[in-house]
Structures are given as C-alpha cells and as structure tokens.
C-alpha positions in Angstrom: -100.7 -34.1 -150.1 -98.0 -35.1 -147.8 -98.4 -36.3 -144.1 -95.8 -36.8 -141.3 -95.4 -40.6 -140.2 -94.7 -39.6 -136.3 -97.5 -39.9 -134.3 -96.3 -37.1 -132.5 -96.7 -34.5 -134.9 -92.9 -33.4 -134.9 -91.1 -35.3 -137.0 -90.6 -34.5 -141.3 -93.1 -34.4 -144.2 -92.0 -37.6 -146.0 -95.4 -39.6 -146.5 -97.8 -39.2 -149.4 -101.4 -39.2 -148.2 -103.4 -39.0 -151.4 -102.3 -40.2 -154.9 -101.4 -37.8 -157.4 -102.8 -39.0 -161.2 -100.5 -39.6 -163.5 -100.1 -37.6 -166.5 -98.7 -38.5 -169.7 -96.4 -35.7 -171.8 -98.8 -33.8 -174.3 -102.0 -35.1 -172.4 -105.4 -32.9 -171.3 -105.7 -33.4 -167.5 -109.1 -35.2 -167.1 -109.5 -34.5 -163.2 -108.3 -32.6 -160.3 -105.3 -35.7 -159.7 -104.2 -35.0 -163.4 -104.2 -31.5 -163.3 -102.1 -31.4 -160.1 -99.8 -33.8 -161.9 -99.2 -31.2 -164.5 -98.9 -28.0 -162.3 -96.0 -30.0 -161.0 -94.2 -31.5 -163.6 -94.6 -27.3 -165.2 -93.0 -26.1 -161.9 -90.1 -28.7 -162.1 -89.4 -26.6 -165.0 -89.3 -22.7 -164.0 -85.7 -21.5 -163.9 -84.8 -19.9 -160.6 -83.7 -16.4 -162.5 -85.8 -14.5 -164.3 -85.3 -11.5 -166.3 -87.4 -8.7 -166.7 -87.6 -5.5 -169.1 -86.2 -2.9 -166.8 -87.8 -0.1 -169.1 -91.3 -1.2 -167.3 -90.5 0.4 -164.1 -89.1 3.8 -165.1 -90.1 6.1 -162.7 -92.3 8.7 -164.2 -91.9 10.8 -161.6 -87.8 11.4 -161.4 -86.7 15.5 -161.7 -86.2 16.7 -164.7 -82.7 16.9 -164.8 -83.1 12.5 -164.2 -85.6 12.0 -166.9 -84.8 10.4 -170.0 -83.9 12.8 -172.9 -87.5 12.1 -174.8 -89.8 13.2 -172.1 -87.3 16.6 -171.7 -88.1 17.5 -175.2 -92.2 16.5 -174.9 -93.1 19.9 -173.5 -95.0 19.2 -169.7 -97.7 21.9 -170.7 -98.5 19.8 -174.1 -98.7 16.6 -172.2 -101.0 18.7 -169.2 -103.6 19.5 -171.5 -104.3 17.0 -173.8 -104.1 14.7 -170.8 -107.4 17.5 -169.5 -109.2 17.3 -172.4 -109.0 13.6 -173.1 -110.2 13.4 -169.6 -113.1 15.7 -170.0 -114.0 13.8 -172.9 -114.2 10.5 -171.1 -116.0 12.1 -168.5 -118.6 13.5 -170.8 -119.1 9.8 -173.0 -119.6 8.3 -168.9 -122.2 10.3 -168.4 -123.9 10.1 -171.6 -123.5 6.2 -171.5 -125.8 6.5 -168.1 -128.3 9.4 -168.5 -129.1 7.7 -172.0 -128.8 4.4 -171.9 -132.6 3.8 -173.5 -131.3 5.5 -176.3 -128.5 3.4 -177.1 -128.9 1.3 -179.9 -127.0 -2.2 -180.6 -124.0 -1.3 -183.4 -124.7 -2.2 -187.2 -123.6 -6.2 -188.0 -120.0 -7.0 -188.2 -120.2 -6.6 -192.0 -121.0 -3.4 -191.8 -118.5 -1.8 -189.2 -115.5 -4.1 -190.6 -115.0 -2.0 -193.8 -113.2 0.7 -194.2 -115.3 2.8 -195.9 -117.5 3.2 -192.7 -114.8 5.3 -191.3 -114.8 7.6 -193.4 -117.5 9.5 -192.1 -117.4 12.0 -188.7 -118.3 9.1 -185.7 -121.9 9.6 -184.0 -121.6 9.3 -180.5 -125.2 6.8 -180.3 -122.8 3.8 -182.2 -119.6 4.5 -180.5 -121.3 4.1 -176.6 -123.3 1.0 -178.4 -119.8 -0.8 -178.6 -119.0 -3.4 -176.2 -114.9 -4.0 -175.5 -114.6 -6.5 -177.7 -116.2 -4.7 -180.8 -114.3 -1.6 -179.6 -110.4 -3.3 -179.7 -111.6 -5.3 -182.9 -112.0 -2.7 -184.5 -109.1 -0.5 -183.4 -106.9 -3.7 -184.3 -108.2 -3.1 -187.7 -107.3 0.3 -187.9 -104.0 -0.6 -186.5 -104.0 -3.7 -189.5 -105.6 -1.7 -192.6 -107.0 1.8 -192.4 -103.6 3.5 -190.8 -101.3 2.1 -193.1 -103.4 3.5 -196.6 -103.4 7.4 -196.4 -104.8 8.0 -193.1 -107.3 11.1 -192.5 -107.8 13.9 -190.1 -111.4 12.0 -190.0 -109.5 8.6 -188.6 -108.0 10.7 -185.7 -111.2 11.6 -184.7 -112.4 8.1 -184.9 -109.5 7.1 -182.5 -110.2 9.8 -179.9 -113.5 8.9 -179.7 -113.0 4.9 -179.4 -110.2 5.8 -177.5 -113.0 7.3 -174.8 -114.9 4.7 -174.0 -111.8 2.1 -173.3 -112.6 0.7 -169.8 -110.0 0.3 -166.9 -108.2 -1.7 -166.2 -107.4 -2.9 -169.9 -107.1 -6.9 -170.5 -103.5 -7.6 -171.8 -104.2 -9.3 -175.1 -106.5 -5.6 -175.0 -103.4 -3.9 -173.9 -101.3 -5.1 -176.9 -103.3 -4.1 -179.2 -103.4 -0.5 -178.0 -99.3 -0.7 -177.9 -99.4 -1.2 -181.1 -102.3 1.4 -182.5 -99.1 3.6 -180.3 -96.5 2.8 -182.3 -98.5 3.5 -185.5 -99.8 7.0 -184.3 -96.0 7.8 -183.0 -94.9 6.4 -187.1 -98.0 8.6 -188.3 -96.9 11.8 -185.8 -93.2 11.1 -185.6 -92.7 14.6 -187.8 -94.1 16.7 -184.8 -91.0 15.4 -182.8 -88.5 18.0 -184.8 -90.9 20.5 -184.6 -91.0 20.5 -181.3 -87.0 20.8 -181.2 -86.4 23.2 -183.5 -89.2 25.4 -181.7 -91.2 23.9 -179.0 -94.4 24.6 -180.7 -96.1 22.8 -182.6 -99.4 23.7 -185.5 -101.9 21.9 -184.0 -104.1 21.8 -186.5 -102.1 19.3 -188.6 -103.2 16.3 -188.6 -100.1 14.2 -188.2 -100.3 16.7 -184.4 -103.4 14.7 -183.8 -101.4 11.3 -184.3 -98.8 12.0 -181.9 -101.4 13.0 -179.2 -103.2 10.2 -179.4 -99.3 8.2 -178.9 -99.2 10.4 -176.2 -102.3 10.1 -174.3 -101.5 5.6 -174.8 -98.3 6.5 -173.0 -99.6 8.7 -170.1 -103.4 8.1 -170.0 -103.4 4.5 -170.4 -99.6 4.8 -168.7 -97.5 3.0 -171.8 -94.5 5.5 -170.7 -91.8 2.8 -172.0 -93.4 3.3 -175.7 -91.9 6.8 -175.4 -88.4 4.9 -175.5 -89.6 4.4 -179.4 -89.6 7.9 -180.6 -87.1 8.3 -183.3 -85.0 11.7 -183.7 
C-alpha cells in the first residue's frame, strides 16, 4: 500500500506504508504479504498486446448473404427443429428430476459405469438424472476417449442425447472442453451428412451417422460452439 508524504493530502503517491513479503522464484506464498508479492512480480510480466481468436465473436446473427459458406449450406429449418426437440427433451428430464426426486437413485459404482459394455444397452432415465456433473462429463470424456472411436452404435447416439439433457448452464470450461471435443468427434462420425445435404438438401434421418451430426449441431447452437462449425470438412 502506498501513502502520500504531504501532509496536505495533494502531493504524489511515493511512500510505502505496509511491507510487501518477499517472495522467492518457484516459492508457495505462505501469507497475504507473499501472495501480493507474487500477483506483482506475475503482472510485471503480462504483455501490453494480446491476441485473441477472432472466430469467437462471429456474429450469429449476420444476413444470410454475410454468413459464412457452412452455415448457408446447414438448412435453417434442420437447425430449427432439432434445436425444439432437444429443448423439449431438456424440459421434460427438468421436470422429472423435480416431480421425482424420491425416486432417484445414486448411479452404480465407478466400476460399473466406466466400461463400455454398459453402454450398450437403451439408457433408463432413473440413472441418467442420478448423475451429478462430474460423473456426467466423466463419462462423456470417455466416450469422446474410447467408445466413439471402436464402431460406434445408433444405441451411443442415444446415450449422448440423453447425457447431453441433463448438462447444466452455464458449463465450467475444463466442462466446456470436453464437450468441444465430443463436437468434433460427432461432426468426424456425421461429416458424410454434409454432401448429402449439398447434393440435395435432405438428408435420411434415420441413419445413424444423421444422429452424429445433430448432436455436433445442437454443441454448436444449443450449448453456442458456433466457431466448431468452422471444422466441417467438404
């Protein structure tokens, strides 16, 4: 802290009225003295420019004709109505999180749910409201990690969709990366729907690689990852 030395009030800050600990390079602060030392000595260091990914700030809302040439060929009406019926669906898994919380039981151990053979069978919705956050991103990391990259099933969709549901806003950012990248491995899974789409804008949405890119979709609107749509590969 630094005090003037005029009595009058109006002159410069030039005198230091409490010591600042001293802290050695490498070292733990051990008190408040310490710690300011090291907030300091870090600020001594921050550059006065800084650079920034201009990608983060695209404007979703630009005219058409302004909008980069990946969202033109993402038909509006598909993006419309999955965003609906995701929403509806994360509406419907609020309300039976509250209306049945006494139901609710506490997931299996971690041995059980980190396998992938779990997954293979349809989720029940009891076990996937049981799921606190940190269960929930655990185990998408490990579908992001193992089950997505050895033959994937309609089955896994499903099992994103519905973990995707319960994700609670707004998302941590060590959270946050790993839902970037369960997006990147959806759009890899689903990046076949993207010539589809140009060579007819329609799409069989009954396959299941469909079910891949709207789940990429819904992380880039929903959960508003729009610069991931920068990734898409034609």
């Amino acid at each position: 802290m630094i005090c003037s030395s005029d009595d009058d009030g109006g002159g410069t800050l030039q005198q230091q009225a409490l010591p600042v600990g001293v802290l050695e390079p490498g070292a733990t602060p051990q008190d408040g003295l310490q710690y300011l030392s090291y907030v300091q000595n870090e600020s001594a260091h921050i550059p006065n420019v800084l650079t920034a990914d201009r990608s983060l700030f695209a404007d979703p809302t630009l005219p058409s004709s302004e909008m980069s040439h990946m969202q033109l060929e993402i038909p509006r009406s598909l993006i419309d109505e999955q965003m609906r019926k995701f929403s509806e669906l994360r509406q419907y898994c609020s309300r039976m999180r509250q209306m049945y919380s006494y139901k609710i039981s506490p997931p299996p151990s971690d041995e059980t749910v980190f396998q992938s053979s779990f997954f293979t069978k349809e989720p029940d919705l009891a076990f996937t409201l049981s799921l606190s956050q940190s269960n929930l991103f655990d185990i998408i990391d490990m579908f992001v990690d193992d089950i997505l990259d050895n033959s994937p099933q309609r089955v896994h969709t499903t099992w994103l969709f519905s973990l995707f549901s319960i994700i609670e806003k707004p998302i941590p950012m060590d959270y946050m990366a790993i839902l970037r990248s369960a997006g990147r491995k959806c759009l890899e899974l689903g990046n076949d729907i993207i010539k589809e789409l140009e060579a007819c804008h329609s799409v069989d949405e009954s396959k299941t690689n469909f079910l891949f890119f709207v789940l990429f979709l819904l992380i880039c609107h929903y959960f508003e990852q729009r610069d991931l749509l920068d990734e898409i590969d034609i």
